[in-house]
Structures are given as C-alpha cells and as structure tokens.
mmCIF file as gemmi writes it, N, C-alpha and C atoms, coordinates in Angstrom:
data_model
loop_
_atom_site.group_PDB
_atom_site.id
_atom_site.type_symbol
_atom_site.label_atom_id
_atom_site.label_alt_id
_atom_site.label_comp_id
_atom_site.label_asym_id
_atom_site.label_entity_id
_atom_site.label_seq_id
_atom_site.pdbx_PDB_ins_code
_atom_site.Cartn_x
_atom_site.Cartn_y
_atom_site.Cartn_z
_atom_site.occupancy
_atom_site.B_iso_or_equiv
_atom_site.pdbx_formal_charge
_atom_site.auth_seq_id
_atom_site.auth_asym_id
_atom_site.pdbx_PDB_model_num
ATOM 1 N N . UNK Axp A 1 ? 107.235 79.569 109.862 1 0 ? 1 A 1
ATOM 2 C CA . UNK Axp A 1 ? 106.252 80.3 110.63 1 0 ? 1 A 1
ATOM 3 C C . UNK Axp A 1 ? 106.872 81.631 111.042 1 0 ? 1 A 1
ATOM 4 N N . UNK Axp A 2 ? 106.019 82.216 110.466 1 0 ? 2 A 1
ATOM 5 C CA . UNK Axp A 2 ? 107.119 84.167 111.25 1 0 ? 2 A 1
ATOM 6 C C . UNK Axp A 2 ? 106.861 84.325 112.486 1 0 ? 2 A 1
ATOM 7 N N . UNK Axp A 3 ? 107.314 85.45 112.99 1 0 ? 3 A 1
ATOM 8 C CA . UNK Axp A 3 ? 107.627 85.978 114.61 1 0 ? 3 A 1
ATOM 9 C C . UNK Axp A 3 ? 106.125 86.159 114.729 1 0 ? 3 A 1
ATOM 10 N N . UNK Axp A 4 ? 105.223 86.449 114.016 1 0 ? 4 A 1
ATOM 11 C CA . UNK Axp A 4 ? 103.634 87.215 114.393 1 0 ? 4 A 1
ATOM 12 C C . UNK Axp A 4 ? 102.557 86.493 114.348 1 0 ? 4 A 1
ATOM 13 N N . UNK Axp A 5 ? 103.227 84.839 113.906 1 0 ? 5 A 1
ATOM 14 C CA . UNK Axp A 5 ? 102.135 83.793 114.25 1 0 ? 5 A 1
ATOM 15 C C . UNK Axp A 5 ? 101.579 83.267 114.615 1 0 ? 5 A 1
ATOM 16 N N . UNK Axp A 6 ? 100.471 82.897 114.71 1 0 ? 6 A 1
ATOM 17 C CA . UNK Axp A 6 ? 99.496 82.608 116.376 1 0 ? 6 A 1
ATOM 18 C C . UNK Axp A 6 ? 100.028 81.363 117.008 1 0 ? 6 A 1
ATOM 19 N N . UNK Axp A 7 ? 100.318 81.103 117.57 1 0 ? 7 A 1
ATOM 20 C CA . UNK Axp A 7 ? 100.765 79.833 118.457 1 0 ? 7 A 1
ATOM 21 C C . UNK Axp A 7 ? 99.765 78.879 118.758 1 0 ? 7 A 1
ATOM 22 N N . UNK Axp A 8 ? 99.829 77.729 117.615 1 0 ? 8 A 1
ATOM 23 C CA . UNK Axp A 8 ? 98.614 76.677 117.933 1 0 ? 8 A 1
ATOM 24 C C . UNK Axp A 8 ? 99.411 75.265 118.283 1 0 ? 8 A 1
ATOM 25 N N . UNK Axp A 9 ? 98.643 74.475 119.069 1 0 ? 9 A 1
ATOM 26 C CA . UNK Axp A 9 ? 99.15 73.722 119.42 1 0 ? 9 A 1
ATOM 27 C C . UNK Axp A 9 ? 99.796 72.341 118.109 1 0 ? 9 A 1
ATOM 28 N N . UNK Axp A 10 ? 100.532 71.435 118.391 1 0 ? 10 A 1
ATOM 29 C CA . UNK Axp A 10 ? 100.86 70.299 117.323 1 0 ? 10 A 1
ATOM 30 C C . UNK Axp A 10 ? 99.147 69.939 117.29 1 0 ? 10 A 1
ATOM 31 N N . UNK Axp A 11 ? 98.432 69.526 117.978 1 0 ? 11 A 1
ATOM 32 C CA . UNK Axp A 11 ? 97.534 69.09 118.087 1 0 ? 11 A 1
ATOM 33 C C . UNK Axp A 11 ? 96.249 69.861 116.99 1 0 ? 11 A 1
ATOM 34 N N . UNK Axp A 12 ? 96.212 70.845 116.928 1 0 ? 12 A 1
ATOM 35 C CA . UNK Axp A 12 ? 95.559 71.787 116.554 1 0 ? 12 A 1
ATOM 36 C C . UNK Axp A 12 ? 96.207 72.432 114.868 1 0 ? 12 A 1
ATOM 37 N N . UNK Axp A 13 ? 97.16 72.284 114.733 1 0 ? 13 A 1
ATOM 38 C CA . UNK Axp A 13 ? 97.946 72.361 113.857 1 0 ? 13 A 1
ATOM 39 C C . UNK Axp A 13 ? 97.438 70.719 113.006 1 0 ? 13 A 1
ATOM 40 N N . UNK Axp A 14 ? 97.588 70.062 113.39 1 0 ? 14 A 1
ATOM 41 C CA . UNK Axp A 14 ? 97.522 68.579 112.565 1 0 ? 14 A 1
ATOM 42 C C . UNK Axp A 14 ? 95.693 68.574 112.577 1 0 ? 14 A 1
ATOM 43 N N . UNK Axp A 15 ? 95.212 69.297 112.675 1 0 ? 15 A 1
ATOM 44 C CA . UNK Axp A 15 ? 93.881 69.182 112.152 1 0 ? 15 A 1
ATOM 45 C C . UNK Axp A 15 ? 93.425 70.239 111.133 1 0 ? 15 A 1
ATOM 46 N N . UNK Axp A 16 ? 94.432 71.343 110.955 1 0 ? 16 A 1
ATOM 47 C CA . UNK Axp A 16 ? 93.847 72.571 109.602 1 0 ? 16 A 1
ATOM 48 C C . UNK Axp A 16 ? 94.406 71.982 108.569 1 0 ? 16 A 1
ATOM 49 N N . UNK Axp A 17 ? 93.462 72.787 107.379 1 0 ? 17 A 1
ATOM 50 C CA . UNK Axp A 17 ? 93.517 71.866 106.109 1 0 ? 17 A 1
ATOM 51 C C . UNK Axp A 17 ? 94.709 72.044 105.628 1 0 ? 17 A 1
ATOM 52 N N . UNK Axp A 18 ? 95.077 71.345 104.531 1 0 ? 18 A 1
ATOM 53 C CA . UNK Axp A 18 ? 96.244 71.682 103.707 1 0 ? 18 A 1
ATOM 54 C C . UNK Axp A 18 ? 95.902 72.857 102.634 1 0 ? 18 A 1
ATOM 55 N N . UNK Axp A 19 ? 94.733 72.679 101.507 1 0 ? 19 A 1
ATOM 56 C CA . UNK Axp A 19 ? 93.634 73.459 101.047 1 0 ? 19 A 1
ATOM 57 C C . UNK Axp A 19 ? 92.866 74.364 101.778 1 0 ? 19 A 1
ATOM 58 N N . UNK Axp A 20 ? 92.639 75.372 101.309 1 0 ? 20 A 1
ATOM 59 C CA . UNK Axp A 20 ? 91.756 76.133 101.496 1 0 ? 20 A 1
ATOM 60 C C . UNK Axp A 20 ? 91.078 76.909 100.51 1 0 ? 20 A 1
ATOM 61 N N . UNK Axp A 21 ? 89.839 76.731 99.859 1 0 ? 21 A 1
ATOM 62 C CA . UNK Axp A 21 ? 89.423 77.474 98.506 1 0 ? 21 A 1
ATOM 63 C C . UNK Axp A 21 ? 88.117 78.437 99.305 1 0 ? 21 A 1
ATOM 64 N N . UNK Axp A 22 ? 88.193 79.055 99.061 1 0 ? 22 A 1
ATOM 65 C CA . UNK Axp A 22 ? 87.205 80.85 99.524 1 0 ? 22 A 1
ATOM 66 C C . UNK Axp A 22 ? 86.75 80.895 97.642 1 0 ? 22 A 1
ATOM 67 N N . UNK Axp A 23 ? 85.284 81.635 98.201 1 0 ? 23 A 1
ATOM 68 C CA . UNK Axp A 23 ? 84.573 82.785 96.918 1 0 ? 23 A 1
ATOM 69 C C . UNK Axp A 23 ? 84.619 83.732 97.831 1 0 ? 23 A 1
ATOM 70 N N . UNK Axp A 24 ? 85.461 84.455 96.697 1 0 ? 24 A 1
ATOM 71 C CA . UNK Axp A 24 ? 85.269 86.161 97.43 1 0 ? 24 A 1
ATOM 72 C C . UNK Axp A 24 ? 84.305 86.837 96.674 1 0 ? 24 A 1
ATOM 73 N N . UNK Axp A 25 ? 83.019 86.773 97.553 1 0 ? 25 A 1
ATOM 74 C CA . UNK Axp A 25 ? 82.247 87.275 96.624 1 0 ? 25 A 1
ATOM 75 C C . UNK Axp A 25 ? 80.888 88.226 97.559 1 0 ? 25 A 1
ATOM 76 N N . UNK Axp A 26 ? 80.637 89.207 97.253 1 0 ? 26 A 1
ATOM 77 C CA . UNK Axp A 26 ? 79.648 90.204 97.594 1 0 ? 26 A 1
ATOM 78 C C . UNK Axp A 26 ? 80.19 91.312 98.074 1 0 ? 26 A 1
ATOM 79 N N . UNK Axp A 27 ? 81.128 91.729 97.264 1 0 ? 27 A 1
ATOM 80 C CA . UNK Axp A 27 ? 81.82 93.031 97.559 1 0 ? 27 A 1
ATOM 81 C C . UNK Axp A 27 ? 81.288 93.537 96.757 1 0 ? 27 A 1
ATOM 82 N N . UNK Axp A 28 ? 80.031 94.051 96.017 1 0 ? 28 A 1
ATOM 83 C CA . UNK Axp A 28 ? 79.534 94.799 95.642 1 0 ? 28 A 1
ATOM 84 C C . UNK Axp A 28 ? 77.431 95.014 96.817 1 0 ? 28 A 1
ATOM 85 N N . UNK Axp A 29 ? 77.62 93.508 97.177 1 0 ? 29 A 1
ATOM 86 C CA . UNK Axp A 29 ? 76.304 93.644 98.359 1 0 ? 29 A 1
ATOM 87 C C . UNK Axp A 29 ? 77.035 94.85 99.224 1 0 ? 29 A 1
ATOM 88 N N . UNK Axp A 30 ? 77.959 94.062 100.041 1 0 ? 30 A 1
ATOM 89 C CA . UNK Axp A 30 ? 78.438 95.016 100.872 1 0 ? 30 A 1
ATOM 90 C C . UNK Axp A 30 ? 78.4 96.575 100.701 1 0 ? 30 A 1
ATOM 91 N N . UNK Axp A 31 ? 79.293 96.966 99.739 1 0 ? 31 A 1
ATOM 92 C CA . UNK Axp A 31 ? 78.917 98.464 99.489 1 0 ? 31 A 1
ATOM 93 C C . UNK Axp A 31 ? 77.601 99.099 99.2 1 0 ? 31 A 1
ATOM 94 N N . UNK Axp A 32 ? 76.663 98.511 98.867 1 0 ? 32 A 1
ATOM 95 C CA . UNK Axp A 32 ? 75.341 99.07 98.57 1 0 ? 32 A 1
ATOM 96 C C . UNK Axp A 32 ? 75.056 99.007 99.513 1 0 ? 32 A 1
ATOM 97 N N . UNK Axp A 33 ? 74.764 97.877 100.608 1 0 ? 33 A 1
ATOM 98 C CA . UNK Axp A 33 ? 74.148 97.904 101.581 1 0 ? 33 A 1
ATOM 99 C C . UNK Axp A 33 ? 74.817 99.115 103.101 1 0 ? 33 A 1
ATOM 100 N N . UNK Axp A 34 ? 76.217 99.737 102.646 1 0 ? 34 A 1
ATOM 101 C CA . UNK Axp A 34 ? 76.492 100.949 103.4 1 0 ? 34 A 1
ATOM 102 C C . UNK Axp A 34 ? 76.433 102.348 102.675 1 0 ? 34 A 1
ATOM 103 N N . UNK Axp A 35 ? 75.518 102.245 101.492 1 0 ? 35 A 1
ATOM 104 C CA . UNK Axp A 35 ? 75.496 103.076 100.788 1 0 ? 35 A 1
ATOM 105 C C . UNK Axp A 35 ? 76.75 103.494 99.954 1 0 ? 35 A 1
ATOM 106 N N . UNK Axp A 36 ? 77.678 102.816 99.922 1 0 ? 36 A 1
ATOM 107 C CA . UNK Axp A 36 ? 79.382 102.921 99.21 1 0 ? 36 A 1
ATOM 108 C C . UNK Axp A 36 ? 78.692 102.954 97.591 1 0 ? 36 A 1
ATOM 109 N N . UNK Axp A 37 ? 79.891 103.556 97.376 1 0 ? 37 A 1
ATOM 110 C CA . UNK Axp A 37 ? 80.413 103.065 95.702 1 0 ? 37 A 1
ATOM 111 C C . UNK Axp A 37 ? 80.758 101.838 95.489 1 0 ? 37 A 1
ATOM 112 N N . UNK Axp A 38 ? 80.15 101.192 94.491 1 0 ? 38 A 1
ATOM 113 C CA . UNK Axp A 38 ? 80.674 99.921 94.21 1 0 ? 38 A 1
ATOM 114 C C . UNK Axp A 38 ? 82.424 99.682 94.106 1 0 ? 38 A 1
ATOM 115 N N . UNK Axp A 39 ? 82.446 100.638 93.707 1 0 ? 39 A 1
ATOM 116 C CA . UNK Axp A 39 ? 84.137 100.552 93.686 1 0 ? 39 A 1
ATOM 117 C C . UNK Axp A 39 ? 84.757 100.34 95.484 1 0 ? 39 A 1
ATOM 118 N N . UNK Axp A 40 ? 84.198 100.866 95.99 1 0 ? 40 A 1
ATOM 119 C CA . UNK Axp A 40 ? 84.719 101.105 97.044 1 0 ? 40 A 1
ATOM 120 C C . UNK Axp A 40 ? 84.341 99.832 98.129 1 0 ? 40 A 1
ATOM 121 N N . UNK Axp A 41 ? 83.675 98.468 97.718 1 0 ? 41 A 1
ATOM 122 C CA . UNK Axp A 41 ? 83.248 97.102 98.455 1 0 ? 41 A 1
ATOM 123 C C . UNK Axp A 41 ? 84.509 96.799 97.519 1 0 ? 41 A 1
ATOM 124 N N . UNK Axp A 42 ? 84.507 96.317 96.27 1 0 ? 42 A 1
ATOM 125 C CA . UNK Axp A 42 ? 85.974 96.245 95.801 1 0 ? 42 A 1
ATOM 126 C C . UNK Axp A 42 ? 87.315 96.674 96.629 1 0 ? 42 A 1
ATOM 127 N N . UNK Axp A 43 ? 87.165 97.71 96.668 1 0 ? 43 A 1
ATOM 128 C CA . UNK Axp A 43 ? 88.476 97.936 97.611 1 0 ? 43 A 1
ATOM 129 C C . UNK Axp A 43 ? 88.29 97.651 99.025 1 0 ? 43 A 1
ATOM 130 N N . UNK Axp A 44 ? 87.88 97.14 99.7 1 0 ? 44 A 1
ATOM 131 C CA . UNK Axp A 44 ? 87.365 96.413 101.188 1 0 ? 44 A 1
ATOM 132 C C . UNK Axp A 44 ? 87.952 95.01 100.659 1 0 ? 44 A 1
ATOM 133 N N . UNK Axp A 45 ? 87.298 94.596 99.478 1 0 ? 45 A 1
ATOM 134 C CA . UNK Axp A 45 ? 87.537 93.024 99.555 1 0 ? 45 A 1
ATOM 135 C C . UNK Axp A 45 ? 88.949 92.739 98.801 1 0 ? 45 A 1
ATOM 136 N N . UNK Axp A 46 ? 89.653 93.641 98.665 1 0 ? 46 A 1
ATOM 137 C CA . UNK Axp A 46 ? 91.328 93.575 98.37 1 0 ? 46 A 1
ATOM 138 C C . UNK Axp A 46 ? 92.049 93.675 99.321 1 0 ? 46 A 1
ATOM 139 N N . UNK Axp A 47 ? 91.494 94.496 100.482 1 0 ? 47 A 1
ATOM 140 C CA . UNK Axp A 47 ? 91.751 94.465 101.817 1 0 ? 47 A 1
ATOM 141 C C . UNK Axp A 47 ? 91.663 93.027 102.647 1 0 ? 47 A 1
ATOM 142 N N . UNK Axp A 48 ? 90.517 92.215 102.542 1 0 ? 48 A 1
ATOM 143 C CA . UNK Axp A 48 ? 90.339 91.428 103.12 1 0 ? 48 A 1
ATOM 144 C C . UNK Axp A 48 ? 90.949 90.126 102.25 1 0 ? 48 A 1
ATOM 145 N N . UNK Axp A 49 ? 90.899 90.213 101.096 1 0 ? 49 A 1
ATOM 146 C CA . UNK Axp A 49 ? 92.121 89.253 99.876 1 0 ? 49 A 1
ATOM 147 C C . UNK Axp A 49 ? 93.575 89.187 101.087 1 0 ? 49 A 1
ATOM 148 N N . UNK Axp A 50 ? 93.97 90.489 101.574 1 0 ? 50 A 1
ATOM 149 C CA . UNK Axp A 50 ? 95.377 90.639 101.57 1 0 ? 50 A 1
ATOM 150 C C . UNK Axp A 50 ? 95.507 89.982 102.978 1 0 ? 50 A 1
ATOM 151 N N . UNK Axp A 51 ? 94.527 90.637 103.89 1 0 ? 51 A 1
ATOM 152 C CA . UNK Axp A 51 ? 94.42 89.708 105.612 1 0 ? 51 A 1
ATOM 153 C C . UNK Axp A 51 ? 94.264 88.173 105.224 1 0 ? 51 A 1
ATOM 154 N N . UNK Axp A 52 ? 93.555 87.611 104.521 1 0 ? 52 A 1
ATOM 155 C CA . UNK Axp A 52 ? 93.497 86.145 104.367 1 0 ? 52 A 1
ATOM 156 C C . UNK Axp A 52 ? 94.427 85.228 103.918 1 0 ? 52 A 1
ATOM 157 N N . UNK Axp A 53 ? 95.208 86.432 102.74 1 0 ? 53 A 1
ATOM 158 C CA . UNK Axp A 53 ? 96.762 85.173 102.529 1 0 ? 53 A 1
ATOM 159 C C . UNK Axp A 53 ? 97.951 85.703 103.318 1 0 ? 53 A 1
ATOM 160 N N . UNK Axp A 54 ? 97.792 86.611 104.074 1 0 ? 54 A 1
ATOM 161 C CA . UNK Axp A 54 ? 98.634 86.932 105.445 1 0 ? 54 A 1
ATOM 162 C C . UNK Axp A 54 ? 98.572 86.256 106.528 1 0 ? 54 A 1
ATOM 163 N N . UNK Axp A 55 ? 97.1 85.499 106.788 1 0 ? 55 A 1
ATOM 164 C CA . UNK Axp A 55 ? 96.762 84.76 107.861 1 0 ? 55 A 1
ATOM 165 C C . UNK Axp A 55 ? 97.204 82.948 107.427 1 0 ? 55 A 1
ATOM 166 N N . UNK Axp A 56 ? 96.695 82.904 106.482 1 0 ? 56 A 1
ATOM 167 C CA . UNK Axp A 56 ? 96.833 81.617 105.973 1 0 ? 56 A 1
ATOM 168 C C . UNK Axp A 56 ? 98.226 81.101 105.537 1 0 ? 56 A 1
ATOM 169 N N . UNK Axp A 57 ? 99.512 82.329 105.296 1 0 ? 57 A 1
ATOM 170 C CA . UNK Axp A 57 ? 100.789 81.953 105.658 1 0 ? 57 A 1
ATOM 171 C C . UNK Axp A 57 ? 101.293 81.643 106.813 1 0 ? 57 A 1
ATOM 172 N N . UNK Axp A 58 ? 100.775 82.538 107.776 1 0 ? 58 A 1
ATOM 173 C CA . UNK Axp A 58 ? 100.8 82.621 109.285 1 0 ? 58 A 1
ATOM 174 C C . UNK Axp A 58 ? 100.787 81.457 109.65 1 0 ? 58 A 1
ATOM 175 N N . UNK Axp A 59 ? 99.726 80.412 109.538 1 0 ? 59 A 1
ATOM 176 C CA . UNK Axp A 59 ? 99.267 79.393 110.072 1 0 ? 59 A 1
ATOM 177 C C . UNK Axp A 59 ? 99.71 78.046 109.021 1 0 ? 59 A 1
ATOM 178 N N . UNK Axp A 60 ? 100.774 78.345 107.818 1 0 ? 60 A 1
ATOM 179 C CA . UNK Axp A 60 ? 100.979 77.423 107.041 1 0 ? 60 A 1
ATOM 180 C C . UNK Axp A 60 ? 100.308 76.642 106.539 1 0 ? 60 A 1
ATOM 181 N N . UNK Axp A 61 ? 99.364 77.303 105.592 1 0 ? 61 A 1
ATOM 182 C CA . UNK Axp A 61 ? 98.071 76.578 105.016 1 0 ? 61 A 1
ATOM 183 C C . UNK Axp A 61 ? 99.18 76.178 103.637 1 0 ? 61 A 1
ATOM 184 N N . UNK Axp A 62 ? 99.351 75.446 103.469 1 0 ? 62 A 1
ATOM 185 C CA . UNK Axp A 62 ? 99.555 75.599 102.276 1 0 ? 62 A 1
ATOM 186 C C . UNK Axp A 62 ? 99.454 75.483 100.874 1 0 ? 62 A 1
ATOM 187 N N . UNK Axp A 63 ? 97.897 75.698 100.461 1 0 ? 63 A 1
ATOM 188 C CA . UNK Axp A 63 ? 97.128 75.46 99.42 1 0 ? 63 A 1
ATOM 189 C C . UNK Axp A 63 ? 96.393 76.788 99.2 1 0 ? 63 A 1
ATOM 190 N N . UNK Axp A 64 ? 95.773 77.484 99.048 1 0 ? 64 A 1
ATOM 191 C CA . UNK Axp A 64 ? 94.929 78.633 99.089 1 0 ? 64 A 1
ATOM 192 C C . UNK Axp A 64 ? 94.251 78.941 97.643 1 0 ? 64 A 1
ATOM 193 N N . UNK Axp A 65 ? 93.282 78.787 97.505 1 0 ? 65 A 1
ATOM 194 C CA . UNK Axp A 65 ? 92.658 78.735 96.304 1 0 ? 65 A 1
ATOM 195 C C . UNK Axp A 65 ? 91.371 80.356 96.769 1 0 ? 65 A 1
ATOM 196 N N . UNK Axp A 66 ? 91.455 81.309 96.029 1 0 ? 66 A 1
ATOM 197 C CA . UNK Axp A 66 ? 90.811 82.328 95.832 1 0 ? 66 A 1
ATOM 198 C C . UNK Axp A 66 ? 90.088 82.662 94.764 1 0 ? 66 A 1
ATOM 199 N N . UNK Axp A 67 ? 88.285 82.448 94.929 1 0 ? 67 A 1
ATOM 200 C CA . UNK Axp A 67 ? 88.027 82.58 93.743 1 0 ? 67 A 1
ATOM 201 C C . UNK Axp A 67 ? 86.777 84.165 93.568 1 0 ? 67 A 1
C-alpha cells in the first residue's frame, strides 16, 4: 500500500473485490455531447484509464480487467 492510500478499515478492506472488470466506454458520447473532438473524449478517457489503475493499486485490488 503506498504513502497516498486511503486508509480503510480491515473491515472494509475484507469486503472489496479481488476483480474488478470496467467497459470503458462512451468516450466518444462524452465529447459530442461538450461539443469536443472525438479525439479529444479519447483523451479524457486515457485520463480516467490512468486515475482508475492508480486508485485500484491504492486500495490493492488485485485483478483489474479493462475493457
């Protein structure tokens, strides 16, 4: 667990999954719907790719399935 990890209890800890599988998917809704370039919901959701297996180390998930 690194220095920047949220502090959950044993209790709370023994109930998150081991797995975790995500669709990363509507990064092209997203940008249309702020008027973006499609390219540019793409690059939001590489952003948010990178917060999710940053968080999910954090908290020692240790399965992570990204699809």
């Amino acid at each position: 667990m690194s220095s920047h990890s949220p502090q959950l209890s044993r209790q709370a800890r023994a109930l998150l999954p081991t797995h975790v599988a995500i669709i990363m998917d509507g990064n092209g809704r997203w940008a249309k719907e702020r008027s973006l370039p499609r390219v540019e919901g793409h690059r939001h959701g590489a952003e948010s790719v990178r917060a999710v297996v940053r968080s999910a180390g954090e908290i020692d998930i240790k399965y992570l399935t990204l699809y």
